[in-house]
HTML snippet that shows the backbone in 3Dmol.js (N, CA, C, O; Angstrom):
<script src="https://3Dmol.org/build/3Dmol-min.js"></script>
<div id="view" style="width:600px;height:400px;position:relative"></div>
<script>
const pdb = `
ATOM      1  N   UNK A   1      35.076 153.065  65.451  1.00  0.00           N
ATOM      2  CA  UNK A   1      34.280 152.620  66.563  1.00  0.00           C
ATOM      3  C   UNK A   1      33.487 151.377  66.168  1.00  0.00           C
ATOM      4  O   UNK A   1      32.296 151.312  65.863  1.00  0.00           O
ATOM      5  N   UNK A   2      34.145 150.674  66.219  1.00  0.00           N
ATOM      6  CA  UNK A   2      33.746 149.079  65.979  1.00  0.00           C
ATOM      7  C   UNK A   2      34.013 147.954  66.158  1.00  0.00           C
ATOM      8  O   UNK A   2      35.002 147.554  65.543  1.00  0.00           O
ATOM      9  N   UNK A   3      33.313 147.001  67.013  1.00  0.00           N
ATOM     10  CA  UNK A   3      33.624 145.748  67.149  1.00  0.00           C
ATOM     11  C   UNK A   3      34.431 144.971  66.839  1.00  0.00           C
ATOM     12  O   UNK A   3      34.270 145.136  65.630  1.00  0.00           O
ATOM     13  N   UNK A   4      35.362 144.072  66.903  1.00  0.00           N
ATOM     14  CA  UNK A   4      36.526 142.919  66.238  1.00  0.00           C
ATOM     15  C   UNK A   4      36.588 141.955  67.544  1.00  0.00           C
ATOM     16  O   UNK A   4      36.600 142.247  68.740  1.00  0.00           O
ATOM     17  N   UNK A   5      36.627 140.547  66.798  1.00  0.00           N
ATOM     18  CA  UNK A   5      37.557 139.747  67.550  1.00  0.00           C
ATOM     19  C   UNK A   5      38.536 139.605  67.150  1.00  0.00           C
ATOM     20  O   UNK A   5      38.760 139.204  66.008  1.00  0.00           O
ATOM     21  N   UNK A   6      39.456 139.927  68.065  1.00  0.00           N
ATOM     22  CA  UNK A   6      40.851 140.370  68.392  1.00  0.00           C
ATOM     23  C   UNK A   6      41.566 138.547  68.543  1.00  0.00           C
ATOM     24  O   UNK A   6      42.357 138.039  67.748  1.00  0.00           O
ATOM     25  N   UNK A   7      41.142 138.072  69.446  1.00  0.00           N
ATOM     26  CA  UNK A   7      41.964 136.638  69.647  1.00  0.00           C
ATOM     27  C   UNK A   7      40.749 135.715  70.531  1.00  0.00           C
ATOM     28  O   UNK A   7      39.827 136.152  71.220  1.00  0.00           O
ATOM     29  N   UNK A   8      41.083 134.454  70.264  1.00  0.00           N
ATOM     30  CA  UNK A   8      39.725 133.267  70.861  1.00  0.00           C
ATOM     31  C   UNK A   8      40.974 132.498  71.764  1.00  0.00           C
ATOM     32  O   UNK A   8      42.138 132.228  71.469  1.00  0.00           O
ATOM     33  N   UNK A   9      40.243 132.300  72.879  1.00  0.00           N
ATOM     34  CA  UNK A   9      40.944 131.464  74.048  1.00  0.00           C
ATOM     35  C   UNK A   9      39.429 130.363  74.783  1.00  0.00           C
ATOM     36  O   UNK A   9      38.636 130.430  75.723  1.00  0.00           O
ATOM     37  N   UNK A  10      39.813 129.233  73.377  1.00  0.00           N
ATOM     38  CA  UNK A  10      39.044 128.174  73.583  1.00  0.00           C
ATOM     39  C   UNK A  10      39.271 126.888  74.999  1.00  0.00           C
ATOM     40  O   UNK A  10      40.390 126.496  75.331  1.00  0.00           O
ATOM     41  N   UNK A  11      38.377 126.554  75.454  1.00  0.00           N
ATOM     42  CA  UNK A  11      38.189 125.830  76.529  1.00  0.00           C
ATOM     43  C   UNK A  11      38.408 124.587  76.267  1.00  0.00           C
ATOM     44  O   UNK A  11      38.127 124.223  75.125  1.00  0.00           O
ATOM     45  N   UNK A  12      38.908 123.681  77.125  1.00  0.00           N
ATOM     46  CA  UNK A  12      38.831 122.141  77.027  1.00  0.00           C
ATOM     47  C   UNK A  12      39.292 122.019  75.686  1.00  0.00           C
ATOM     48  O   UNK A  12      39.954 122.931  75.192  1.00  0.00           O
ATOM     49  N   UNK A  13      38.893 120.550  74.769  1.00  0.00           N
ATOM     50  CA  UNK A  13      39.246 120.655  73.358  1.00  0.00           C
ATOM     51  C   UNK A  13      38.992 121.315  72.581  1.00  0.00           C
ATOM     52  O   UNK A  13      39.534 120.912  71.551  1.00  0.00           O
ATOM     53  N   UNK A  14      38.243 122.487  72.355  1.00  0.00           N
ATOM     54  CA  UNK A  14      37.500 123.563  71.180  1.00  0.00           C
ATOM     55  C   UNK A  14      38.394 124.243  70.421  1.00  0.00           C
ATOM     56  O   UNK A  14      38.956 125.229  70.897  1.00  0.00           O
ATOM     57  N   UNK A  15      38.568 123.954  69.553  1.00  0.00           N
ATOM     58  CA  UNK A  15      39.787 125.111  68.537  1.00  0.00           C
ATOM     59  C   UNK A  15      39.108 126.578  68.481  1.00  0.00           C
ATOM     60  O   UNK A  15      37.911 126.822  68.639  1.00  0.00           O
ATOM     61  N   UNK A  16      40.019 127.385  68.253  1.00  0.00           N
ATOM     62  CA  UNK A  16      39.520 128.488  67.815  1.00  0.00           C
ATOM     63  C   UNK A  16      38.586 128.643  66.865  1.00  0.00           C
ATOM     64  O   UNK A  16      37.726 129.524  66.866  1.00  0.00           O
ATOM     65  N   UNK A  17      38.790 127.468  65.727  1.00  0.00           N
ATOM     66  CA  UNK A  17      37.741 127.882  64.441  1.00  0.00           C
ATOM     67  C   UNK A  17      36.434 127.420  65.047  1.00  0.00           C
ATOM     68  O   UNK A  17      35.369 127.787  64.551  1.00  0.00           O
ATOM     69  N   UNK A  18      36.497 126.336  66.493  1.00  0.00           N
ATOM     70  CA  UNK A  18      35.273 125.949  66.655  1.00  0.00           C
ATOM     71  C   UNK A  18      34.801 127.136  67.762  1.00  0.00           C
ATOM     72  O   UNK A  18      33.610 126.861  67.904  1.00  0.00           O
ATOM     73  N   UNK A  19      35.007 128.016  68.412  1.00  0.00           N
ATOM     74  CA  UNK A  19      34.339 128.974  68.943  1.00  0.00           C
ATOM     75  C   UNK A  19      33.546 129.673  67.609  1.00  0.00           C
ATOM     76  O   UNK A  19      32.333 129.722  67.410  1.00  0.00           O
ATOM     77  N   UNK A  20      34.756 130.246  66.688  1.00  0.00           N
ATOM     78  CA  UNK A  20      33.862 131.220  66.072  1.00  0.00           C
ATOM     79  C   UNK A  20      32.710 130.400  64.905  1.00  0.00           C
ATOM     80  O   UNK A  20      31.751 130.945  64.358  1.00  0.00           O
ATOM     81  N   UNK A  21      33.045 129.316  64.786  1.00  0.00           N
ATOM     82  CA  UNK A  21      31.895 128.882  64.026  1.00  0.00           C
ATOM     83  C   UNK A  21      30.656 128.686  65.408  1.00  0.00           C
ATOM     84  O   UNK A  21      29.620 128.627  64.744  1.00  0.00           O
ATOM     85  N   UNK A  22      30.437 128.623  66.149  1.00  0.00           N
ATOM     86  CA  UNK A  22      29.830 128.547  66.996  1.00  0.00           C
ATOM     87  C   UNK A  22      29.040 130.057  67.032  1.00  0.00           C
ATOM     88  O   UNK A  22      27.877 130.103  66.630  1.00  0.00           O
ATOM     89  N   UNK A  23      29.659 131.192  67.490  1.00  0.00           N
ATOM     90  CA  UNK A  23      29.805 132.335  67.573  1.00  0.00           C
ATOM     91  C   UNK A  23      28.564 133.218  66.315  1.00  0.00           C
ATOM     92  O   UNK A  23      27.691 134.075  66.458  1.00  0.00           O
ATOM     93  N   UNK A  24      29.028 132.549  65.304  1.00  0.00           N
ATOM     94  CA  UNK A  24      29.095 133.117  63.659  1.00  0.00           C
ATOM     95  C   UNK A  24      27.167 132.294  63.808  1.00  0.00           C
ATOM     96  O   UNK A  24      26.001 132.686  63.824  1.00  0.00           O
ATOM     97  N   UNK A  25      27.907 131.063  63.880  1.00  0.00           N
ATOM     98  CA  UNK A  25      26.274 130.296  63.951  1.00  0.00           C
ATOM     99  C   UNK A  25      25.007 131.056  65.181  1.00  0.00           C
ATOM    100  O   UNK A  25      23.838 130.741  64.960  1.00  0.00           O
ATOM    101  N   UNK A  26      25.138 131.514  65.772  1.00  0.00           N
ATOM    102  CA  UNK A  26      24.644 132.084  66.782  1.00  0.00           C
ATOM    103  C   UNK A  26      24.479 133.574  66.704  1.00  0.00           C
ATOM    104  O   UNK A  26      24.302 134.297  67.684  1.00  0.00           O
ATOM    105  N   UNK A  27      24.580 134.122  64.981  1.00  0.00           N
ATOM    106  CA  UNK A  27      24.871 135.544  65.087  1.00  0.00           C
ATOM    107  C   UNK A  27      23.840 135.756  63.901  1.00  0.00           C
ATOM    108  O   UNK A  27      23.666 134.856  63.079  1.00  0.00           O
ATOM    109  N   UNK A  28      23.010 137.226  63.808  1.00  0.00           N
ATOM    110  CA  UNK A  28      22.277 137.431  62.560  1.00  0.00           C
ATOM    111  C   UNK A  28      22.806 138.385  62.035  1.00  0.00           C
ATOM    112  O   UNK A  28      23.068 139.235  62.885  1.00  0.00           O
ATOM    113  N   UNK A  29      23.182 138.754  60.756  1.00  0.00           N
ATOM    114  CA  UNK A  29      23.810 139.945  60.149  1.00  0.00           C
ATOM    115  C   UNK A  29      22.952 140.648  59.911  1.00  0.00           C
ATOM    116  O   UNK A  29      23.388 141.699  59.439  1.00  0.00           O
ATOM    117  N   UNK A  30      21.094 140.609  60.051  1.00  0.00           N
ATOM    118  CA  UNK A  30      20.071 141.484  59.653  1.00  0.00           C
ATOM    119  C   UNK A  30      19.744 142.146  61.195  1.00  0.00           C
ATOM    120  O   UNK A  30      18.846 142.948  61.451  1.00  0.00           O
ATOM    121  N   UNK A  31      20.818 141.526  62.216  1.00  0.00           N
ATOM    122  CA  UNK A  31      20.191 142.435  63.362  1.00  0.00           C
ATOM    123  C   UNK A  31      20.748 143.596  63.580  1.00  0.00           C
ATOM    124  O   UNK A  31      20.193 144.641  63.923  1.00  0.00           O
ATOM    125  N   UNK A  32      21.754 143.415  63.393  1.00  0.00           N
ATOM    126  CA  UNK A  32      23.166 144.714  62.687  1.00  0.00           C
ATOM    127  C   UNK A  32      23.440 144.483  64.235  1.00  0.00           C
ATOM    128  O   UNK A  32      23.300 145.481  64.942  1.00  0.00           O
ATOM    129  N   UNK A  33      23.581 144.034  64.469  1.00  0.00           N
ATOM    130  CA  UNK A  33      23.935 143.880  66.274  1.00  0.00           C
ATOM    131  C   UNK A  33      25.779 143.860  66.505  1.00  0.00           C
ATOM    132  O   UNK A  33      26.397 142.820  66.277  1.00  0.00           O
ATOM    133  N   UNK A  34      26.199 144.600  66.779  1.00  0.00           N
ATOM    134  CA  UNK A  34      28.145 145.118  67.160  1.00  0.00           C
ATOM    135  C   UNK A  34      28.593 143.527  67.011  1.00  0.00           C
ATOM    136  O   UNK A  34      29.176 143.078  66.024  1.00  0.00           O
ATOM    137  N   UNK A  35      28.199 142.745  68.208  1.00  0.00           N
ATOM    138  CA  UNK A  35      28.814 141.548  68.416  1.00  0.00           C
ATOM    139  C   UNK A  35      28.475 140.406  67.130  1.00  0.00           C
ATOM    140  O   UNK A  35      29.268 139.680  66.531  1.00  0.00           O
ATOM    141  N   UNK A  36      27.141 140.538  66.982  1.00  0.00           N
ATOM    142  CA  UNK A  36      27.234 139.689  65.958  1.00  0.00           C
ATOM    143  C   UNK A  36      27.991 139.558  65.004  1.00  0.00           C
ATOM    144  O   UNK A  36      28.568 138.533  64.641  1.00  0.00           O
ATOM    145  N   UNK A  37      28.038 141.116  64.328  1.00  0.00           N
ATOM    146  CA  UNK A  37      28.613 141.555  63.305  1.00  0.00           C
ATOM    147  C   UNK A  37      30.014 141.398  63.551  1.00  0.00           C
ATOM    148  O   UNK A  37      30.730 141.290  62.556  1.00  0.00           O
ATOM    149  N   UNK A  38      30.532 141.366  64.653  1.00  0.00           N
ATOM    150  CA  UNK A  38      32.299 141.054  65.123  1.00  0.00           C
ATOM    151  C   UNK A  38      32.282 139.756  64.873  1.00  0.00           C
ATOM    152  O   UNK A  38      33.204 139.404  64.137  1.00  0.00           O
ATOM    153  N   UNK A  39      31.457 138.789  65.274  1.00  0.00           N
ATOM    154  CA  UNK A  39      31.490 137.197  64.939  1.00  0.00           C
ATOM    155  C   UNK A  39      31.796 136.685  63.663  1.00  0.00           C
ATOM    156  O   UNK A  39      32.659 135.927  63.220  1.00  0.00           O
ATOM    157  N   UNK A  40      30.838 137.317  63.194  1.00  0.00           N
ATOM    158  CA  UNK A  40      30.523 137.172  61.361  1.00  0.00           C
ATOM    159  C   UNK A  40      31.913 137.285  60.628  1.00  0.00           C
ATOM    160  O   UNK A  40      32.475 136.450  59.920  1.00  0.00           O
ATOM    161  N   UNK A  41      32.281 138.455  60.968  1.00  0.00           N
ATOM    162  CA  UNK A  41      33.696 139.157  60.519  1.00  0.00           C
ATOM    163  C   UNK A  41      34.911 138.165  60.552  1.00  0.00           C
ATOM    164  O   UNK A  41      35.638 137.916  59.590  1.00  0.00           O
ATOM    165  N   UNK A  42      35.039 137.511  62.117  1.00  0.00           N
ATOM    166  CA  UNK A  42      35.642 137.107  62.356  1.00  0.00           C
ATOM    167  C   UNK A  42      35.594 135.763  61.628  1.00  0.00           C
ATOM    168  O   UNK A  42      36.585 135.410  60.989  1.00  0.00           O
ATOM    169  N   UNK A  43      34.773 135.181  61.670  1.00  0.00           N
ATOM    170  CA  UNK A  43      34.404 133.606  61.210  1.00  0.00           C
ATOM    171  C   UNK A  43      34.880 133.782  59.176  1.00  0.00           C
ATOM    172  O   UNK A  43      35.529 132.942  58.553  1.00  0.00           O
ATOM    173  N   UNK A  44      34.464 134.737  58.751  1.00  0.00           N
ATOM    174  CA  UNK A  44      35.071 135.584  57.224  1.00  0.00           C
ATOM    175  C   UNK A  44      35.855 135.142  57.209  1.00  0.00           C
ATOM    176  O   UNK A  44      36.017 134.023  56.721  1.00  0.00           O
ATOM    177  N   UNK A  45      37.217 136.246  58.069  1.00  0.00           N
ATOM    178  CA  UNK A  45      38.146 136.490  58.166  1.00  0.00           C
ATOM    179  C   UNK A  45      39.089 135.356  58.067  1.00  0.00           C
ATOM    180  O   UNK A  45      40.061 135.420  57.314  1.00  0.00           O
ATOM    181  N   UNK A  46      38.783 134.085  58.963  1.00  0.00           N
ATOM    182  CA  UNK A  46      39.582 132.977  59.451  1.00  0.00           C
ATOM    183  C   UNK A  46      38.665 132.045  58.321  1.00  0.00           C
ATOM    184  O   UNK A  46      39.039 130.922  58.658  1.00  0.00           O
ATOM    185  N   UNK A  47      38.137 131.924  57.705  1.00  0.00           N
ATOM    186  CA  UNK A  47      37.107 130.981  56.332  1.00  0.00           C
ATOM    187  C   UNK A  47      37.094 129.908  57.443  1.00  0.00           C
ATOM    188  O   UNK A  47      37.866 128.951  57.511  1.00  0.00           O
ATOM    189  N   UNK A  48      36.284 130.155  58.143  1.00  0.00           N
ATOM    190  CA  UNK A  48      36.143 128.818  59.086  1.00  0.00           C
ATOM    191  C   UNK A  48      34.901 127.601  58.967  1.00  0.00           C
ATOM    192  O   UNK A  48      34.675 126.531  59.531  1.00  0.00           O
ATOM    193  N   UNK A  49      34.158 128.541  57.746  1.00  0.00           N
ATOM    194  CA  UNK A  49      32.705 127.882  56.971  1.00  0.00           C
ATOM    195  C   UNK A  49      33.441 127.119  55.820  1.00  0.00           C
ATOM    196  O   UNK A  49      32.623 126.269  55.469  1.00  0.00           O
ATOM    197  N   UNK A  50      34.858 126.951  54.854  1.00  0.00           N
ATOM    198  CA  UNK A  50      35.380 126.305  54.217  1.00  0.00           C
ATOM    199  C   UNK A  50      35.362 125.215  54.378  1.00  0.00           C
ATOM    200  O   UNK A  50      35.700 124.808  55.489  1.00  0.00           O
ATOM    201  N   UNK A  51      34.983 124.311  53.403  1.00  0.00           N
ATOM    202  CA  UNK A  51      34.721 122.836  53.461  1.00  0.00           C
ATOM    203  C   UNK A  51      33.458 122.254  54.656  1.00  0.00           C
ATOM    204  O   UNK A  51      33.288 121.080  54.984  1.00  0.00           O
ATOM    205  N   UNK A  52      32.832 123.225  55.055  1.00  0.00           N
ATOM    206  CA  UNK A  52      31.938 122.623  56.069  1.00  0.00           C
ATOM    207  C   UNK A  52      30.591 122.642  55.185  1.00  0.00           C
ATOM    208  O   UNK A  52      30.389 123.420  54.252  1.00  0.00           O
ATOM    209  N   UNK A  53      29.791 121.745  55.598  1.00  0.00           N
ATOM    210  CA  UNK A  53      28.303 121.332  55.059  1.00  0.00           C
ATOM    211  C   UNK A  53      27.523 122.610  55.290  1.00  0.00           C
ATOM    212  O   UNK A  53      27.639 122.772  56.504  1.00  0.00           O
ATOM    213  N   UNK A  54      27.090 123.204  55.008  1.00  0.00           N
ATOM    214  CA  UNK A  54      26.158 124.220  55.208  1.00  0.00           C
ATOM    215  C   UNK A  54      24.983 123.957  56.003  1.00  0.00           C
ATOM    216  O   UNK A  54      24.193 123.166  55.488  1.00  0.00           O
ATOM    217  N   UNK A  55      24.684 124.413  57.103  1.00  0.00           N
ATOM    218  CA  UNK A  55      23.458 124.012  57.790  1.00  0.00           C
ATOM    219  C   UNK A  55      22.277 125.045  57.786  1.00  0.00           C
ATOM    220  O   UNK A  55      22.393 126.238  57.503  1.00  0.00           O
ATOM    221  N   UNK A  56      21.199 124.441  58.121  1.00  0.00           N
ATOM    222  CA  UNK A  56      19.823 124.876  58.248  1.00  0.00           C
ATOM    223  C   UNK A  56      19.178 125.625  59.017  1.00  0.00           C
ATOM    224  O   UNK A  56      18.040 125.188  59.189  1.00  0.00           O
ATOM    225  N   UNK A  57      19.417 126.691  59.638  1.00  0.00           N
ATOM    226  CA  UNK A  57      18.309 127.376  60.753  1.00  0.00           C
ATOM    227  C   UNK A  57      16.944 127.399  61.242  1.00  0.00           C
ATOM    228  O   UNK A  57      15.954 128.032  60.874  1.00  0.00           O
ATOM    229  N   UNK A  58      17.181 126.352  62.378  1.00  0.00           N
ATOM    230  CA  UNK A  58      15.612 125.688  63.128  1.00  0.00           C
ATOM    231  C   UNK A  58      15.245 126.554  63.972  1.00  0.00           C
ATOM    232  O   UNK A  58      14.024 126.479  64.113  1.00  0.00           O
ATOM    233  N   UNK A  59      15.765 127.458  64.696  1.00  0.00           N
ATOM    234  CA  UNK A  59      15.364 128.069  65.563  1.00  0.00           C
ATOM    235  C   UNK A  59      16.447 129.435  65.948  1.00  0.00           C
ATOM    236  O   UNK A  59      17.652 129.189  65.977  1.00  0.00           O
ATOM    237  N   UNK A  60      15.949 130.913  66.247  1.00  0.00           N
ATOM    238  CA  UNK A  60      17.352 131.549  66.565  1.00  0.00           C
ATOM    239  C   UNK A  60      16.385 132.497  67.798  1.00  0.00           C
ATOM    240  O   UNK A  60      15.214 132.763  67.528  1.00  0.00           O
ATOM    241  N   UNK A  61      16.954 132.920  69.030  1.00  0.00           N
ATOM    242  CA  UNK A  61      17.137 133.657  69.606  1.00  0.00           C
ATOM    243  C   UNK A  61      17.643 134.870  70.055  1.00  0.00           C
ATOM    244  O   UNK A  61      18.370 134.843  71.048  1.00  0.00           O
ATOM    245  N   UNK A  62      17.335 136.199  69.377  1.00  0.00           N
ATOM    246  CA  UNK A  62      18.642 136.967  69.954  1.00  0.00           C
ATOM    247  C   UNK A  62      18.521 137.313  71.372  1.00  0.00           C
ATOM    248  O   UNK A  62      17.714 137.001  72.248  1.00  0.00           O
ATOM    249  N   UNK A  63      20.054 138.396  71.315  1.00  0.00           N
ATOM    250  CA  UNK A  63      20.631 138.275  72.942  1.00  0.00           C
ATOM    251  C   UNK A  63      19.318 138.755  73.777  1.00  0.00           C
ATOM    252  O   UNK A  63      18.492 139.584  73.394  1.00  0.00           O
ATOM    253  N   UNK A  64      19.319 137.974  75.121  1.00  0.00           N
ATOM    254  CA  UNK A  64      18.060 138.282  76.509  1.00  0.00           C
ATOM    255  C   UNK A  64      19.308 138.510  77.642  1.00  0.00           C
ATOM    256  O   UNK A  64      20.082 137.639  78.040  1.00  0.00           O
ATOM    257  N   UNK A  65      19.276 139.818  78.008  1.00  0.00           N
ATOM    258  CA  UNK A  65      20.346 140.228  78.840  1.00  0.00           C
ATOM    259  C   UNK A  65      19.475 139.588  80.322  1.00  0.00           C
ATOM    260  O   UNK A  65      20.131 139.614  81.364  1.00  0.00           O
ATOM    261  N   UNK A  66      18.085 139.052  80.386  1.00  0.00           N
ATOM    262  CA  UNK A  66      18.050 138.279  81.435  1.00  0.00           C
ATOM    263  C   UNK A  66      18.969 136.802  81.576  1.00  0.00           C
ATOM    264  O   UNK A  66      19.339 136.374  82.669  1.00  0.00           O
ATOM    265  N   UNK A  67      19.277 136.070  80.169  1.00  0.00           N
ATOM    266  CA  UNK A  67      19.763 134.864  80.449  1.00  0.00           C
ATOM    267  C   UNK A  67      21.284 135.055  79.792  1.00  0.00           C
ATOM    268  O   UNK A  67      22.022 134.080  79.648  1.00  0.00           O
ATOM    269  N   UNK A  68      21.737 136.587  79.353  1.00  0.00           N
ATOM    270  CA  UNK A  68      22.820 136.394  79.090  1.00  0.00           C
ATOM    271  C   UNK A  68      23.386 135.985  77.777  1.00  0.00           C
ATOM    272  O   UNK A  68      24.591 135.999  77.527  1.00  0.00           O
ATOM    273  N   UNK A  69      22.445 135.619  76.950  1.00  0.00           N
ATOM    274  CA  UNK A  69      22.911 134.348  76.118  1.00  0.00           C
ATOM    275  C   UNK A  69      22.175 134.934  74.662  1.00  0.00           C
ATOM    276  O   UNK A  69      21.268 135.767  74.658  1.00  0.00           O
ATOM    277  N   UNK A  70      22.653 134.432  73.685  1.00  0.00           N
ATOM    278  CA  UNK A  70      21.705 134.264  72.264  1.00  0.00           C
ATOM    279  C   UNK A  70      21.836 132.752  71.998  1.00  0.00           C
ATOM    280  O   UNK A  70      22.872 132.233  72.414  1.00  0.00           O
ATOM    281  N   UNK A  71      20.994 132.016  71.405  1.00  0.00           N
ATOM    282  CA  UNK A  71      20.748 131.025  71.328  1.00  0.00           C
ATOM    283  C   UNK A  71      20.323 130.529  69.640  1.00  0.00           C
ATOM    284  O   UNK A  71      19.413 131.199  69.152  1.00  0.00           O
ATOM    285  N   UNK A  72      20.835 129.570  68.863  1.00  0.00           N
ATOM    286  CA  UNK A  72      20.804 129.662  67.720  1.00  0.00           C
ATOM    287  C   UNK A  72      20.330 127.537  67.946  1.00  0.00           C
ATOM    288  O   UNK A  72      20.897 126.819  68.770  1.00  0.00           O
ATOM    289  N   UNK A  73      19.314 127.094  67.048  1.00  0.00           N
ATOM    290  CA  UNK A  73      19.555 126.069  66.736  1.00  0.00           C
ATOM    291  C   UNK A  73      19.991 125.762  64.991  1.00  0.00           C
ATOM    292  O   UNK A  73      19.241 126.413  64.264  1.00  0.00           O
ATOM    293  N   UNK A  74      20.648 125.230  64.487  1.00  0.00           N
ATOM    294  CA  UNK A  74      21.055 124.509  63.569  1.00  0.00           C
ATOM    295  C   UNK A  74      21.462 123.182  63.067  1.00  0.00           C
ATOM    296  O   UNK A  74      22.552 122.685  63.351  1.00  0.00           O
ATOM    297  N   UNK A  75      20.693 122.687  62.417  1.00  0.00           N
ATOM    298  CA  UNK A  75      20.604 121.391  61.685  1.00  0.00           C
ATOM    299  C   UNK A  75      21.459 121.622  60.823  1.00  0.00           C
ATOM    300  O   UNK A  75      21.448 122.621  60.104  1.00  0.00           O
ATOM    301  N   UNK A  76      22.966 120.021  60.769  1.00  0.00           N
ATOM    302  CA  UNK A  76      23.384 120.009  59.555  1.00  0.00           C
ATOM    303  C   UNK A  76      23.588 118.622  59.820  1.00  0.00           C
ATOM    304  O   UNK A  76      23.539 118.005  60.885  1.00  0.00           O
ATOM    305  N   UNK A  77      23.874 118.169  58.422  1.00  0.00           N
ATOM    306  CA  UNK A  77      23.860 116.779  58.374  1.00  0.00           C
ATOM    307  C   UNK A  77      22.767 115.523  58.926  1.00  0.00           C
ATOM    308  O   UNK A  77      22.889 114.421  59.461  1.00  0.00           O
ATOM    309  N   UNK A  78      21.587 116.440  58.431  1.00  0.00           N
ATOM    310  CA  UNK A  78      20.521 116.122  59.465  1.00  0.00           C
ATOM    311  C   UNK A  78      20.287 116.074  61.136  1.00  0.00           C
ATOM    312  O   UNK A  78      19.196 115.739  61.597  1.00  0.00           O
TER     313      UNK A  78
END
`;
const viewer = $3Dmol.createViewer("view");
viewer.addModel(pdb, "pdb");
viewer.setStyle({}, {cartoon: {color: "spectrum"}});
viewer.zoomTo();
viewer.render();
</script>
């Protein structure tokens, strides 16, 4: 009984690795939260953080089932 992303069906130009780095960036592993933790997994799974700059966490939001959304800011590359 547990969370997975199963398959990403990205919009317009977005690759798959760029949802779940998106996804992954937008997720906390200390919230133990199902989805996050499916993000995380997933973003692992596919090394979609390989060769990327490591960024900074300016700001994070978790999920507000009023707006739907979790909200993560991150600085990289200044």
């Amino acid at each position: 009984n547990q969370l997975a992303v199963t398959g990403v069906i990205p919009l317009k130009h977005a690759t798959e690795a760029d949802v779940l780095v998106s996804g992954a960036l937008a997720s906390q592993e200390s919230n133990q939260d199902p989805i996050d933790l499916a993000f995380l997994a997933a973003a692992k799974a596919h090394h979609v953080f390989d060769g990327l700059v490591a960024g900074t966490p300016v700001s994070f939001s978790p999920f507000d089932a009023k707006t739907r959304r979790t909200e993560a800011i991150v600085e990289q590359n200044g």
